[in-house]
matplotlib code that plots the C-alpha trace (Angstrom):
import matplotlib.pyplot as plt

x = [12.5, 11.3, 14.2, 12.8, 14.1, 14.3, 11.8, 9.7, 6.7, 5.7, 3.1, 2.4, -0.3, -2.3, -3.9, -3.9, -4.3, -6.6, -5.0, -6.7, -4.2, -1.0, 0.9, 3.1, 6.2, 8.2, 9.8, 5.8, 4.1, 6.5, 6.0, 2.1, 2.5, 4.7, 2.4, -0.7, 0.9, 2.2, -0.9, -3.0, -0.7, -0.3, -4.2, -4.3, -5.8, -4.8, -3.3, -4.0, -2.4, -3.4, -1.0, -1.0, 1.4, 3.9, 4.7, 3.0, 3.2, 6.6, 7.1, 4.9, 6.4, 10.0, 8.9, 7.5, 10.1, 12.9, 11.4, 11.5, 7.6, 6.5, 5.1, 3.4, 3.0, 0.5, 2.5, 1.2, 3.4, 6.3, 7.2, 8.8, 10.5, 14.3, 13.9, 14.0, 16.4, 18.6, 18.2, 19.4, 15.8, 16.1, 13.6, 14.4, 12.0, 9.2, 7.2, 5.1, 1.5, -0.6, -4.3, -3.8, -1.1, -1.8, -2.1, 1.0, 1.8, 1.2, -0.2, 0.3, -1.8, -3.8, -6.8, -9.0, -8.6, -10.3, -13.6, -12.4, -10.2, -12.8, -14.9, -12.4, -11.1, -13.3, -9.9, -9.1, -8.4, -7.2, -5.2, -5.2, -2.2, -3.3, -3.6, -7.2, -7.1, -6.9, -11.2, -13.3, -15.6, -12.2, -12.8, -16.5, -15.8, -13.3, -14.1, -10.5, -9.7, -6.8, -5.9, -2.5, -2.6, 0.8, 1.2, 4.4, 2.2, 2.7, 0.6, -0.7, 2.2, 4.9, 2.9, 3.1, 7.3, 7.2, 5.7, 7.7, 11.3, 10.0, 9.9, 7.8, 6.2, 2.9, 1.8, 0.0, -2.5, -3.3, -5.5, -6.8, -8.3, -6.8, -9.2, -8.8, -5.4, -5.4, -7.4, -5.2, -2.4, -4.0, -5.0, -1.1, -0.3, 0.7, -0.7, -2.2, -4.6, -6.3, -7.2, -9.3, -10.5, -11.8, -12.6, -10.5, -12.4, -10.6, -9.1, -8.9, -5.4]
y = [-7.9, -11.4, -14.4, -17.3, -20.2, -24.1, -25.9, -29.1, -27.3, -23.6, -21.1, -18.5, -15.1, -15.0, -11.7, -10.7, -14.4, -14.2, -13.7, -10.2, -8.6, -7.4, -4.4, -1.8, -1.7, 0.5, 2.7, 3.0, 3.9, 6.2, 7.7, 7.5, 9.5, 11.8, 12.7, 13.1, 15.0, 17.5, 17.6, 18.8, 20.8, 23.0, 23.0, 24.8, 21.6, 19.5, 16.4, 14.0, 10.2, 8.1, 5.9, 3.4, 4.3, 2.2, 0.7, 2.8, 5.8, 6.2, 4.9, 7.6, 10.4, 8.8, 9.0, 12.5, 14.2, 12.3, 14.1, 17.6, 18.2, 20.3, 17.9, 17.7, 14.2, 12.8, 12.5, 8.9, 8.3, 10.7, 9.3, 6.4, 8.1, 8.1, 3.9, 4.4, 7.0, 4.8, 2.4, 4.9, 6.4, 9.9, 12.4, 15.7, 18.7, 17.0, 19.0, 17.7, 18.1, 21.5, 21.8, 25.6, 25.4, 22.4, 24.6, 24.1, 20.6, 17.0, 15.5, 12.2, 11.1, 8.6, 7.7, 8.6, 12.9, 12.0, 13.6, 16.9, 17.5, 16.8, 19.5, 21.7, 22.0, 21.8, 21.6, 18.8, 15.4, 11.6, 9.2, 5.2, 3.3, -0.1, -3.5, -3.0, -0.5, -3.6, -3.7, -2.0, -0.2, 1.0, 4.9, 4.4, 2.3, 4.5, 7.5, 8.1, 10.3, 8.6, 5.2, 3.6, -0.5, -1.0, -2.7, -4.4, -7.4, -10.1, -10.0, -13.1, -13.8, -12.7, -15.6, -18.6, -17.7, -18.3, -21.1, -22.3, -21.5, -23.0, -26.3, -27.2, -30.0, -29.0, -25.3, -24.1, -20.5, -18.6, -15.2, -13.6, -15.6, -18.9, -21.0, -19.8, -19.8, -23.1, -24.5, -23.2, -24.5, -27.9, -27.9, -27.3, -30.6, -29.2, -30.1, -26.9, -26.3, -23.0, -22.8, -19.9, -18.7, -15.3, -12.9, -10.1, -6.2, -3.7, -0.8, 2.8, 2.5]
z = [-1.1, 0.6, 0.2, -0.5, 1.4, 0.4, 2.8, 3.1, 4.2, 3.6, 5.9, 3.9, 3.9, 0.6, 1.4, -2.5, -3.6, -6.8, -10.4, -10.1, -7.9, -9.8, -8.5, -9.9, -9.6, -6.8, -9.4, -11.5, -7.9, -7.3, -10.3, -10.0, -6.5, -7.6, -10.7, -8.3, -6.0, -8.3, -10.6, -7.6, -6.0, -9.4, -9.8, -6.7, -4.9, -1.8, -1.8, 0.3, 1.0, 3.6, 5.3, 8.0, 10.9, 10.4, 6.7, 4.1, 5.2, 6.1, 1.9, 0.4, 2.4, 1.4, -2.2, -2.1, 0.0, -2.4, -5.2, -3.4, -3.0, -0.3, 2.3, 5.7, 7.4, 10.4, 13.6, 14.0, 10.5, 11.2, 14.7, 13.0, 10.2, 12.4, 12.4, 8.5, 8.2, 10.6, 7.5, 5.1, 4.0, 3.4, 4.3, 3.6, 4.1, 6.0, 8.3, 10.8, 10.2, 10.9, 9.7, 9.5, 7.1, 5.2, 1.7, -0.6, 0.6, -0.2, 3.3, 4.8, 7.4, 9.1, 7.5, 10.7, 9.2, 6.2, 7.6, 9.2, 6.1, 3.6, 6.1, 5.9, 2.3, -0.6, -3.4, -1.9, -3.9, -2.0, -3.3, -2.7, -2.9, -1.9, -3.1, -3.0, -5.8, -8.5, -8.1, -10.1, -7.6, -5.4, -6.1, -5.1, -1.8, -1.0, -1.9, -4.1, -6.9, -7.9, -7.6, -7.2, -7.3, -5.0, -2.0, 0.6, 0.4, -2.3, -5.5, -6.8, -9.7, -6.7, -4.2, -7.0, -7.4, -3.4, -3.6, -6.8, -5.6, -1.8, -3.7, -0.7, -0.5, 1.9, 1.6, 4.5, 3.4, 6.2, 5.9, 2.6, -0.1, 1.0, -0.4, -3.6, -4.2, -2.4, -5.1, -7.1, -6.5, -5.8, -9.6, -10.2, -8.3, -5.5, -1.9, -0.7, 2.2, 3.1, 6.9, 8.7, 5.6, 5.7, 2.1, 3.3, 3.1, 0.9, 3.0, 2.9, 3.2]

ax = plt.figure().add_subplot(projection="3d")
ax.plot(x, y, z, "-o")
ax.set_aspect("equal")
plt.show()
C-alpha cells in the first residue's frame, strides 16, 4: 500500500492516468483468478497466467496456491518466490514448471511460452490480469479468454488521492499518459506538468 507523504513538490508515474483505468480490488482479482482457474481446470482445460518475473507473477501464484489449486510456475517467476515467503507469503504446493506434466494444473509463466503452449495444447485458455484489461479490444490484442483489470500500479482515482493528500504544490508526471492527467489536474488548479510524454502500449502481461 503506497504512504503518501506531505511534500512541496511531487514526481510521480501516471502509467494508468486516464479516468478509464479503475482496478479491482485485491480481494475481487483474487477471486476472479481463482474462479478462472478452477472453471478451466474442471472443464478439462488448461490454464494459463502470464506473469512478469518479478511482481505479478509471484502474486498470482500466491493467490492460487493460497486457495489449494494444483499449480505449476515458470522458473523465471518461481526463483524469487523465497524473497516473498521471507515476507510472510505463503506458497504451499507449487511445483516448478514441466511441459510434460502441465495437465491438472493452473500454470504461471513468462509470457515468452505462450507460442509453444498454445502449439502444444489445444484445451488451453489465458488469462490477463493487467491494467491494460480496462480497453475494449484487450482480448483481441492479446489474445485472452478472460480478462482481469488489476494491476500494482496506481489507477487513475488511486493517482488524484496521491496527489490530493501530497498537498503538493508542483506535480512533476513522468511516463504513461502524462499529458493527460497533467491537463487534468491543471483544470483542478493545480500546477501540473507532464514531461517525456509517451502513450504507453498495452501488455501481455
Amino acid at each position: 500500500k503506497t504512504e503518501t507523504v506531505p511534500c512541496s513538490r511531487l514526481i510521480l508515474e501516471c502509467t494508468f492516468g486516464l479516468p478509464v483505468f479503475h482496478f479491482l480490488s485485491a480481494d475481487e482479482a483474487a477471486r476472479r483468478i481463482a474462479a478462472f482457474a478452477r472453471e478451466c481446470l474442471e472443464a478439462g482445460e488448461l490454464p494459463v497466467f502470464f506473469g512478469y518475473p518479478l511482481g505479478r507473477g509471484q502474486e498470482i501464484a500466491h493467490v492460487l496456491a493460497r486457495e489449494g489449486i494444483p499449480l505449476m510456475v515458470h522458473g523465471a517467476i518461481a526463483r524469487y518466490i523465497p524473497v516473498y515467503e521471507q515476507a510472510g507469503y505463503a506458497f504451499d504446493g507449487w511445483k516448478p514448471y514441466d511441459a510434460r506434466t502441465v495437465h491438472g494444473h493452473a500454470l504461471v509463466v513468462t509470457a515468452d511460452l505462450r507460442a509453444p503452449l498454445e502449439a502444444a495444447h489445444d484445451r488451453i485458455r489465458f488469462a490477463l490480469v493487467s491494467g491494460w484489461a480496462m480497453f475494449s479490444n484487450a482480448r483481441a490484442a492479446t489474445g485472452a479468454h478472460e480478462l482481469i483489470p488489476y494491476s500494482d500500479h496506481g489507477g487513475f482515482d488511486e493517482l488524484v488521492e496521491i496527489v490530493r493528500r501530497s498537498g503538493a504544490a508542483r506535480i512533476d508526471l513522468v511516463h504513461g499518459y502524462t499529458e493527460a492527467f497533467a491537463s487534468w489536474l491543471r483544470e483542478s488548479g493545480l500546477d501540473a506538468r507532464a514531461h517525456h510524454y509517451a502513450a504507453p502500449e498495452p501488455a501481455t502481461a
